[in-house]
Biopython code that builds the backbone (N, CA, C, O; Angstrom):
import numpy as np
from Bio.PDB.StructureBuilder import StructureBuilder

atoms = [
    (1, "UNK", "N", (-6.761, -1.976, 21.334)),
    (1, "UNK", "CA", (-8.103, -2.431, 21.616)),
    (1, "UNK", "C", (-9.086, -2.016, 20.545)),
    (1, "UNK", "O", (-10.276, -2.329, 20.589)),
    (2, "UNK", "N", (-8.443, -1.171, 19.412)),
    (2, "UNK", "CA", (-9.560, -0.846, 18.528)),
    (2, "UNK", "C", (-9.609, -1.592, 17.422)),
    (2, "UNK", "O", (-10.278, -1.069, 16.532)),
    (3, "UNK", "N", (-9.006, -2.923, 17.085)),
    (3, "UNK", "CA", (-9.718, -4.162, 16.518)),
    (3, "UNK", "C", (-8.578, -4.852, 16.193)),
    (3, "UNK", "O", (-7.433, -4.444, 16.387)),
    (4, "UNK", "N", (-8.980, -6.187, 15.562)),
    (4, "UNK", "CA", (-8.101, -7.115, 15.324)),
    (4, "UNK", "C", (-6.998, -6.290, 14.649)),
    (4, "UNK", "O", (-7.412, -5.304, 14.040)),
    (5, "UNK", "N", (-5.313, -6.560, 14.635)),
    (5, "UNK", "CA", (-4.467, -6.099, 14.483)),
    (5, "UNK", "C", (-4.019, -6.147, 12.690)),
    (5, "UNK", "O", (-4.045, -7.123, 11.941)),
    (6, "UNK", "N", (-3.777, -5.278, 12.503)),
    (6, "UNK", "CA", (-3.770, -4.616, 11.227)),
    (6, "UNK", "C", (-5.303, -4.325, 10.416)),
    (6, "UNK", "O", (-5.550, -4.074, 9.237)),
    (7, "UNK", "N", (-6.324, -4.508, 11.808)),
    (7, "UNK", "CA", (-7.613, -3.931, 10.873)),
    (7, "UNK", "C", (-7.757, -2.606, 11.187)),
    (7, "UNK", "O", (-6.906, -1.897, 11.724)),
    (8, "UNK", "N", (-8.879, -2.286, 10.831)),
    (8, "UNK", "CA", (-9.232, -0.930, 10.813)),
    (8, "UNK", "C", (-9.540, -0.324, 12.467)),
    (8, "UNK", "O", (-10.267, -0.936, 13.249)),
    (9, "UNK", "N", (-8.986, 0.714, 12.741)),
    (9, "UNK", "CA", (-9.458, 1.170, 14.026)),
    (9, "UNK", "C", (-10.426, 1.935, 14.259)),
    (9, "UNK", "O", (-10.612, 2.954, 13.594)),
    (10, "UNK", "N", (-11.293, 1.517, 15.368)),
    (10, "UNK", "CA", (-12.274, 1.894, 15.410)),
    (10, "UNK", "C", (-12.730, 3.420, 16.202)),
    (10, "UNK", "O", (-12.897, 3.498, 17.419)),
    (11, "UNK", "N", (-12.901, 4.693, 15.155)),
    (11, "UNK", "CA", (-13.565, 5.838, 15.363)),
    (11, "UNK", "C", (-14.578, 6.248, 16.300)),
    (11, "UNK", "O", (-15.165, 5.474, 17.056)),
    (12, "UNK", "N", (-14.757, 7.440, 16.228)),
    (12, "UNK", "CA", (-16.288, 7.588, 17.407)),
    (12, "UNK", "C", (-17.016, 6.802, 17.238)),
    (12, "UNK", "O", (-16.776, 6.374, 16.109)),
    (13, "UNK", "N", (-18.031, 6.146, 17.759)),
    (13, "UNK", "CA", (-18.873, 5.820, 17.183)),
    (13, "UNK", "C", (-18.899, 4.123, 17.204)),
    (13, "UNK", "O", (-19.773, 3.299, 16.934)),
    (14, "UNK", "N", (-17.779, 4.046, 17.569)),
    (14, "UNK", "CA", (-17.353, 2.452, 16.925)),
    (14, "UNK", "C", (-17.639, 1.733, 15.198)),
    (14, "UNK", "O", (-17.727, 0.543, 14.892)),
    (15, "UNK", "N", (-17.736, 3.042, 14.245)),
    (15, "UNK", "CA", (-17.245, 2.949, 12.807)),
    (15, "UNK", "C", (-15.574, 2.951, 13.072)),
    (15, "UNK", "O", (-14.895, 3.204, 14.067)),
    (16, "UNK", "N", (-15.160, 2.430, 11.300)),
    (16, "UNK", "CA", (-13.983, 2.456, 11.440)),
    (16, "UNK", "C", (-13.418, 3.797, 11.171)),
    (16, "UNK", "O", (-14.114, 4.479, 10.419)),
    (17, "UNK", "N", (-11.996, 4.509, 11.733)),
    (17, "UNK", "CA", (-11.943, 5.703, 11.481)),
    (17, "UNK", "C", (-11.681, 5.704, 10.337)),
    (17, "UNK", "O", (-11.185, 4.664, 9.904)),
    (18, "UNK", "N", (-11.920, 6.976, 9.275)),
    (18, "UNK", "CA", (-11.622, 7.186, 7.839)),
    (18, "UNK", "C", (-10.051, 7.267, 7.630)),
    (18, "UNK", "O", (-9.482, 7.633, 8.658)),
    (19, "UNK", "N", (-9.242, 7.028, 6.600)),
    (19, "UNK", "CA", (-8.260, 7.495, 6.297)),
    (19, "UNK", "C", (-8.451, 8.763, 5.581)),
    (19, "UNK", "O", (-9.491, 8.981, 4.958)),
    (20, "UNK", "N", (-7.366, 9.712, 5.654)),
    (20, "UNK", "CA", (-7.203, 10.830, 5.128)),
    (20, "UNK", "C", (-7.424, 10.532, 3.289)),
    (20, "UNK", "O", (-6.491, 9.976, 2.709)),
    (21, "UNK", "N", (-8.600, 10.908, 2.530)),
    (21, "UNK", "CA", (-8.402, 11.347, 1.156)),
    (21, "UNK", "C", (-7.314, 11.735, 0.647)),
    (21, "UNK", "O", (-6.734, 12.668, 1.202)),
    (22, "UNK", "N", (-6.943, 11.348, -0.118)),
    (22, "UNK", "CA", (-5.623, 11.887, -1.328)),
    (22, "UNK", "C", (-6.118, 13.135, -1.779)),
    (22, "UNK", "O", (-7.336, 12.961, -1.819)),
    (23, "UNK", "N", (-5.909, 14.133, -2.091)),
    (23, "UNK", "CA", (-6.532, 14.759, -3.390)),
    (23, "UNK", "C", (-6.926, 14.433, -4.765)),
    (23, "UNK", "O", (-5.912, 14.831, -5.339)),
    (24, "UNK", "N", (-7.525, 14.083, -5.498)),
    (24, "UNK", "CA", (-7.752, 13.471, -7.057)),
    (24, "UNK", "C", (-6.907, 14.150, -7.623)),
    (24, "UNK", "O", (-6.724, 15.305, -7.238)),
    (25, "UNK", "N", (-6.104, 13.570, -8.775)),
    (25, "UNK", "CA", (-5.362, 14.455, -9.851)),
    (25, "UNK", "C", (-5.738, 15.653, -9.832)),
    (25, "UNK", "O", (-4.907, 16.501, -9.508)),
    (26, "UNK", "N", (-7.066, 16.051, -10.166)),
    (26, "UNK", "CA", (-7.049, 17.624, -10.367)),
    (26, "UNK", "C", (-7.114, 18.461, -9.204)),
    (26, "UNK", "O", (-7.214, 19.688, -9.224)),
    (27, "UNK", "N", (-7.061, 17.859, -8.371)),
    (27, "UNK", "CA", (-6.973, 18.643, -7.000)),
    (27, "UNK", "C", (-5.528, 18.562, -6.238)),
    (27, "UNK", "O", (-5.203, 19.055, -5.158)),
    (28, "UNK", "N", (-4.692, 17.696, -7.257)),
    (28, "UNK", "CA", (-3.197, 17.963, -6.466)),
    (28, "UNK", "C", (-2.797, 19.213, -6.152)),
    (28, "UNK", "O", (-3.332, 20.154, -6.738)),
    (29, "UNK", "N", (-2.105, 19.374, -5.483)),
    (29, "UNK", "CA", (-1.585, 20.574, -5.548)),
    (29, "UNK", "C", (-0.428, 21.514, -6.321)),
    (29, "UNK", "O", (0.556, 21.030, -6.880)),
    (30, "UNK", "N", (-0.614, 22.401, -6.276)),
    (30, "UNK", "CA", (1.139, 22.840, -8.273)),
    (30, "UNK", "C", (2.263, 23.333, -6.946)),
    (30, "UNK", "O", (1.997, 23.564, -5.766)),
    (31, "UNK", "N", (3.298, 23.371, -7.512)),
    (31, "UNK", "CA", (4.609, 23.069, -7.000)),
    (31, "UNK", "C", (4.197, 24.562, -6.264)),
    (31, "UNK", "O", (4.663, 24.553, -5.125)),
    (32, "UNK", "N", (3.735, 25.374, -6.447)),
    (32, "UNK", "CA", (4.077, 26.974, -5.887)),
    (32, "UNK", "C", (2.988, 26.813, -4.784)),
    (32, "UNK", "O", (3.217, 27.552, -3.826)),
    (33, "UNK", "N", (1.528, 25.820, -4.613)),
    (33, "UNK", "CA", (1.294, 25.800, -3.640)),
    (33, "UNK", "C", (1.718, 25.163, -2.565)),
    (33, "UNK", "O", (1.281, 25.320, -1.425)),
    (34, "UNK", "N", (2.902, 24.157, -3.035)),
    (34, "UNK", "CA", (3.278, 23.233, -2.275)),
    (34, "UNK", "C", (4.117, 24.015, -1.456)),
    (34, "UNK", "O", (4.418, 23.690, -0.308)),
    (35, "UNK", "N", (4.562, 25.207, -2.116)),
    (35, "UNK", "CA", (5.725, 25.679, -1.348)),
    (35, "UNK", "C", (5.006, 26.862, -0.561)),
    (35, "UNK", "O", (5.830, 27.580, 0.006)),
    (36, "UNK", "N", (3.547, 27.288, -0.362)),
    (36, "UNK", "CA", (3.585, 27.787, 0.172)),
    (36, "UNK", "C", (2.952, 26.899, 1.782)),
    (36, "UNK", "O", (2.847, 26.994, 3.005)),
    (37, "UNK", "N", (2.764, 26.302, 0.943)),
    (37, "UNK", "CA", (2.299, 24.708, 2.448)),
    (37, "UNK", "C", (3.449, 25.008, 3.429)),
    (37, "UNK", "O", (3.423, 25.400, 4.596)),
    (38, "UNK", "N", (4.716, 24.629, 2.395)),
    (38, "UNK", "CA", (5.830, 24.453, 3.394)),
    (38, "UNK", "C", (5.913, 25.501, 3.979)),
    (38, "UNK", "O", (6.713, 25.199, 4.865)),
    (39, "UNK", "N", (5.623, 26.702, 4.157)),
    (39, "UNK", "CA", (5.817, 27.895, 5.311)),
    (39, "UNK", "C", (4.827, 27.355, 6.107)),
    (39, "UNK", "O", (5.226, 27.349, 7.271)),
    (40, "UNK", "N", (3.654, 26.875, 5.996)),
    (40, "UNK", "CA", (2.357, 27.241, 7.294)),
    (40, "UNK", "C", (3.172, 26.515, 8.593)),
    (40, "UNK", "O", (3.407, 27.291, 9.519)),
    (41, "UNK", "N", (3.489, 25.541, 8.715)),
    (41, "UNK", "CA", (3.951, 25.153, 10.113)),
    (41, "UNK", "C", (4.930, 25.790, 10.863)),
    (41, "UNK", "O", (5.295, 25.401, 11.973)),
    (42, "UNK", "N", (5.448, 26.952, 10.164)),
    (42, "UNK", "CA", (6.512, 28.678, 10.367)),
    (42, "UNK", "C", (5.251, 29.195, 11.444)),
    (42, "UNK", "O", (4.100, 28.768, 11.537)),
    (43, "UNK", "N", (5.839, 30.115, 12.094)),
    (43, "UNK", "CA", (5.100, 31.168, 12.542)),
    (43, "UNK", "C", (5.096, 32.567, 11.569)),
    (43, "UNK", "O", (4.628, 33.615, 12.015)),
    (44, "UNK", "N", (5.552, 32.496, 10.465)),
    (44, "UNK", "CA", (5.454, 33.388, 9.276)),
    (44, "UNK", "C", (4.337, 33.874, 8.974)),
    (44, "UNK", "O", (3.499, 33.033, 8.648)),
    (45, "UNK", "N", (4.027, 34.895, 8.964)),
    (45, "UNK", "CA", (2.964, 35.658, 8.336)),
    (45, "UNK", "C", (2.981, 35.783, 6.766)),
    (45, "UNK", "O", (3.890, 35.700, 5.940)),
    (46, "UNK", "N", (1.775, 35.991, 6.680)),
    (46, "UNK", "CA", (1.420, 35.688, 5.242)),
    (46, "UNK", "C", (2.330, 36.901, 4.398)),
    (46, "UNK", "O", (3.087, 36.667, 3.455)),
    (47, "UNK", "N", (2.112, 37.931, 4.855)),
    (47, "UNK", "CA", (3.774, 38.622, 4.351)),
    (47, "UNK", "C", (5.062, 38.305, 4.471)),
    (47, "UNK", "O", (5.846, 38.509, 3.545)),
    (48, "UNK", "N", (5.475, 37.710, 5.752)),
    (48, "UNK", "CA", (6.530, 37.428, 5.571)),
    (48, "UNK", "C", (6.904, 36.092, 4.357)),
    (48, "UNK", "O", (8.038, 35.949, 3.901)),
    (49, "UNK", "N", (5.839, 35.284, 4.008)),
    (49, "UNK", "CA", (6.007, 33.844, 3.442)),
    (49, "UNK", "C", (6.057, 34.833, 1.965)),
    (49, "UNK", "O", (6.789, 34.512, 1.029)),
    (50, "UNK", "N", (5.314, 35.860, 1.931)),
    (50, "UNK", "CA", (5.212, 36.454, 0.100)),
    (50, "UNK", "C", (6.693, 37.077, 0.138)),
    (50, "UNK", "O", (7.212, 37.102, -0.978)),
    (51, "UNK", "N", (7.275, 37.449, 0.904)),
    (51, "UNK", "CA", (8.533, 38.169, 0.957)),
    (51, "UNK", "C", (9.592, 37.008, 0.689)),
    (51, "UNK", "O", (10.232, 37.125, -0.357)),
    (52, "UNK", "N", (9.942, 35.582, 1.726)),
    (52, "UNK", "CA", (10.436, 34.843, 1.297)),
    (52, "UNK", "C", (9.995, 33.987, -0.375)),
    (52, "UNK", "O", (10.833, 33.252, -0.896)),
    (53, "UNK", "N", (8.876, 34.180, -0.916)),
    (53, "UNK", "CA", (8.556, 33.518, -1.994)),
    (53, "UNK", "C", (8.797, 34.541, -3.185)),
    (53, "UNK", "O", (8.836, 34.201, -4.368)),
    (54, "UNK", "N", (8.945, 35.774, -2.741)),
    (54, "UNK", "CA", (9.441, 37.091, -3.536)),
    (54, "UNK", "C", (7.860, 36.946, -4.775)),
    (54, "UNK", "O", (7.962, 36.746, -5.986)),
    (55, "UNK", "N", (6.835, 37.079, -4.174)),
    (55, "UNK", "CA", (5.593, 37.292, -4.635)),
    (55, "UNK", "C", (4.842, 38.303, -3.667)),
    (55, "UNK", "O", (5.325, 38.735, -2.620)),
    (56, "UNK", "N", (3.665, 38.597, -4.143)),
    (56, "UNK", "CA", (2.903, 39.656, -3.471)),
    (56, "UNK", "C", (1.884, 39.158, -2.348)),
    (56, "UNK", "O", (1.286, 38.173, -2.781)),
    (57, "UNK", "N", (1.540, 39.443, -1.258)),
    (57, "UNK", "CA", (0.804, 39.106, -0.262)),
    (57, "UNK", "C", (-0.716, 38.373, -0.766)),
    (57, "UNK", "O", (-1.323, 37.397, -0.325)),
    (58, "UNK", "N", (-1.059, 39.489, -2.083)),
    (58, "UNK", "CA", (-2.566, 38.737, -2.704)),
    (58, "UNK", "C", (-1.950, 37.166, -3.644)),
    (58, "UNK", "O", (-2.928, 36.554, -4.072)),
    (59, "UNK", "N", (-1.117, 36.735, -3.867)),
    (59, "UNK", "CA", (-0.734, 35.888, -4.545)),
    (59, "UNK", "C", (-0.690, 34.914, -3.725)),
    (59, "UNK", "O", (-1.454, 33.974, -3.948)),
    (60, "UNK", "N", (0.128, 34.858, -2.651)),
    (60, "UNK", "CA", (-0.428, 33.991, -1.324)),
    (60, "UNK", "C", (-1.746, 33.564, -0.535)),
    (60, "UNK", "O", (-2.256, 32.585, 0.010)),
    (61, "UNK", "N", (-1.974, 34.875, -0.807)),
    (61, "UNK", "CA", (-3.410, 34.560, -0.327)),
    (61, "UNK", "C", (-4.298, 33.783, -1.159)),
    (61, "UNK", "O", (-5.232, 33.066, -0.802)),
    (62, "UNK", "N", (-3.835, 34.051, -2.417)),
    (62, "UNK", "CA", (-4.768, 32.869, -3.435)),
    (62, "UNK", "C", (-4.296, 31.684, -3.168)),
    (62, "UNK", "O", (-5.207, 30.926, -2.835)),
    (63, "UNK", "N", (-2.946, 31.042, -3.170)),
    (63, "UNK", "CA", (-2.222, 30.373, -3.252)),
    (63, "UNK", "C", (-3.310, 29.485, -1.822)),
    (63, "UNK", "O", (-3.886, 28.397, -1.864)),
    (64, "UNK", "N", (-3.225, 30.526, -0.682)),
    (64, "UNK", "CA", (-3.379, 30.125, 0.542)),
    (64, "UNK", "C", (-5.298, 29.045, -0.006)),
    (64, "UNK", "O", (-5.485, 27.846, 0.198)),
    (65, "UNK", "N", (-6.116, 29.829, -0.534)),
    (65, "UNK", "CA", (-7.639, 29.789, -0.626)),
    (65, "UNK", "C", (-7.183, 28.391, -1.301)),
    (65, "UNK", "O", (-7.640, 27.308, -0.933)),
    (66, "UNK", "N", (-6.431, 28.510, -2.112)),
    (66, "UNK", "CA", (-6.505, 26.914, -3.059)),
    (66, "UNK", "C", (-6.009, 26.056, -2.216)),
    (66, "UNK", "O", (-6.531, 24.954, -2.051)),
    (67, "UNK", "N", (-5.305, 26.314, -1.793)),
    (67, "UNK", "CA", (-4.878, 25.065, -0.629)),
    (67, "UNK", "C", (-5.763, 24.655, 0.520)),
    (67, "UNK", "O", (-5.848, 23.477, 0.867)),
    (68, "UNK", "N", (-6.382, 25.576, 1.075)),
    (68, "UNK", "CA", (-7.181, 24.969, 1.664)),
    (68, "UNK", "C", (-8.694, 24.208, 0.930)),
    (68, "UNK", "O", (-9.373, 23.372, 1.526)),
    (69, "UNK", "N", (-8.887, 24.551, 0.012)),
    (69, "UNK", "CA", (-9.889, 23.844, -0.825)),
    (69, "UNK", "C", (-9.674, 22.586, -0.855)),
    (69, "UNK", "O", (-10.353, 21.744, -0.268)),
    (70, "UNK", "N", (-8.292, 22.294, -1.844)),
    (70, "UNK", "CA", (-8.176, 21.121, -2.076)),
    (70, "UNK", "C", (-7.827, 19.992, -1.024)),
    (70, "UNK", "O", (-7.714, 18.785, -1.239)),
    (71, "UNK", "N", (-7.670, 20.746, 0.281)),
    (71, "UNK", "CA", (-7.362, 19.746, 0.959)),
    (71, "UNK", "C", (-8.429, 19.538, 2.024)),
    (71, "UNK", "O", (-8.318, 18.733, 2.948)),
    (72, "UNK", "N", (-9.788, 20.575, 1.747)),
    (72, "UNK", "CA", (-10.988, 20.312, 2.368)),
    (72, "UNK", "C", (-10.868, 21.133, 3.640)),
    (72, "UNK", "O", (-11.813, 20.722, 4.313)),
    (73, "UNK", "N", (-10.408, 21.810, 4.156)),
    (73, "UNK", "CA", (-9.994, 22.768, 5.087)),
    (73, "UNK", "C", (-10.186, 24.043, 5.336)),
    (73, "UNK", "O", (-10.271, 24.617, 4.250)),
    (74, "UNK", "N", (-10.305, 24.832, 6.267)),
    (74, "UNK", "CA", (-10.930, 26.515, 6.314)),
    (74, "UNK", "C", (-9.530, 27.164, 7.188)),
    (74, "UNK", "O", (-9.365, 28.384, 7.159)),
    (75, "UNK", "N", (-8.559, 26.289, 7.949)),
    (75, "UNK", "CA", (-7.599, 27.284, 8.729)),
    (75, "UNK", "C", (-6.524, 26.248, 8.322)),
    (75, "UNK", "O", (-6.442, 25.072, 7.970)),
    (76, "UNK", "N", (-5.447, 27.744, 8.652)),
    (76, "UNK", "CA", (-3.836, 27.117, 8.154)),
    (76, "UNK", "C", (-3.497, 26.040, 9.158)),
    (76, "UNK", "O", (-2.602, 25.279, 8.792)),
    (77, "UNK", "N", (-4.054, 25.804, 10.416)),
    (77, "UNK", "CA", (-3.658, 25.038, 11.307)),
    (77, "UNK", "C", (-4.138, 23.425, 10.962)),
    (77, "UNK", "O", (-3.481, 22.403, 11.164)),
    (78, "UNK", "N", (-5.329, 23.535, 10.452)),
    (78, "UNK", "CA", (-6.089, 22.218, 9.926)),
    (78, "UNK", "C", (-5.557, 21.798, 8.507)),
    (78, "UNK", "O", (-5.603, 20.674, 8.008)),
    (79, "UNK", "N", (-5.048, 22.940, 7.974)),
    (79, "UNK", "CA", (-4.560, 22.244, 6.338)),
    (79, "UNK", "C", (-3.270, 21.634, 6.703)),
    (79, "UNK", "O", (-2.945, 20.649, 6.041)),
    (80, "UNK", "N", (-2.139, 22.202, 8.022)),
    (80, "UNK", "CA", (-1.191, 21.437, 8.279)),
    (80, "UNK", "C", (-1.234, 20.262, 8.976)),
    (80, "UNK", "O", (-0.180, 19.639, 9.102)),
    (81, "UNK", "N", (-2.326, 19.798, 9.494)),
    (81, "UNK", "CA", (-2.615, 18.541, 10.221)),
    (81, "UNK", "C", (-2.693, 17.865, 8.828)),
    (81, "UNK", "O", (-1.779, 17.164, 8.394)),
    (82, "UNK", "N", (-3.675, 18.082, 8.252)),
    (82, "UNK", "CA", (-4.360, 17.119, 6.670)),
    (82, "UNK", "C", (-2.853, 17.309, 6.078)),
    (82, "UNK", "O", (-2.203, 16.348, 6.490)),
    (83, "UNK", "N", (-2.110, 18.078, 5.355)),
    (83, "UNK", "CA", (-1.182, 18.050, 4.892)),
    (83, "UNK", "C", (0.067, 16.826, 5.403)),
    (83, "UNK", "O", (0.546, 15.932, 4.705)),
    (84, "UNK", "N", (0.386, 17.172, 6.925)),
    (84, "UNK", "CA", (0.932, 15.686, 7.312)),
    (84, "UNK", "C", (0.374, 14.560, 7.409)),
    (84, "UNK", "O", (1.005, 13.515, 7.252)),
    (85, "UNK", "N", (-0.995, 14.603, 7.702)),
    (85, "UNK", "CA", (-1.628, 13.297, 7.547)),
    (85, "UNK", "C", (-1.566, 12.571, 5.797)),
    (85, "UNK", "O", (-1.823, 11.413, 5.467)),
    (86, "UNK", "N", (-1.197, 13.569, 5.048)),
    (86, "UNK", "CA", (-1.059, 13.009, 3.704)),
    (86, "UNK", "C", (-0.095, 12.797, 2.945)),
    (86, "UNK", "O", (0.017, 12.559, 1.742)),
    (87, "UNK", "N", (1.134, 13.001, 4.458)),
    (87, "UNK", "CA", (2.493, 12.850, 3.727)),
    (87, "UNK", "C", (2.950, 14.015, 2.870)),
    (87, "UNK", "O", (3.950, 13.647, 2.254)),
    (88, "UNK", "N", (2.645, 15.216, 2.588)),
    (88, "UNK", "CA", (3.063, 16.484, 1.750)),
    (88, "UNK", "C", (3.681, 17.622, 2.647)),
    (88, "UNK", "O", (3.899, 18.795, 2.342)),
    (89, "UNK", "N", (3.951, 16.829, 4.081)),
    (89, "UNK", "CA", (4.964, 18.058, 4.651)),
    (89, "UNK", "C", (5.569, 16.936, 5.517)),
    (89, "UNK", "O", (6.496, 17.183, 6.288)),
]
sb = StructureBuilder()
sb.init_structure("model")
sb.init_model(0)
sb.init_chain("A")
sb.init_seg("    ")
for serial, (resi, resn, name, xyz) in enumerate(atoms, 1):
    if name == "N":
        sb.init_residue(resn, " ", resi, " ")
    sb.init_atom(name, np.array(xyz, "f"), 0.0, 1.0, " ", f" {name:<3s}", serial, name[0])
structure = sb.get_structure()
């Protein structure tokens, strides 16, 4: 019911809802944040993910700050929604 079929569906508001942003080239993400993406949907703690990545807890945690930047996000729970919504997990 939210509009003619293969159009856009319609959001709060009755705008159409947005699709998820890509990141721009310079906001892709580098292979070591990608991999620390792939732990967040773990119940892993941020030590345990530096222990499996055999890096240090502050290295993650950077790892962690850039990832949520680029994907416009403040919690690991919301960067893994945006992350599947963008196809990168």
């Amino acid at each position: 019911m939210g509009g003619p079929p293969g159009g856009p569906v319609a959001g709060a508001g009755g705008r159409p809802a947005e699709a998820p942003r890509l990141p721009r080239s310079a906001d892709r993400l580098s292979d070591r944040e990608l991999a620390v993406l792939s732990y967040l949907p773990t119940m892993l703690t941020t030590a345990e993910i530096a222990a499996e990545l055999y890096v240090s807890v502050n290295t993650v945690k950077t790892h962690l700050k850039s990832i949520y930047r680029k994907l416009d996000v403040a919690r690991r729970r919301d960067a893994v929604h945006r992350a599947r919504a963008l196809h990168l997990l």
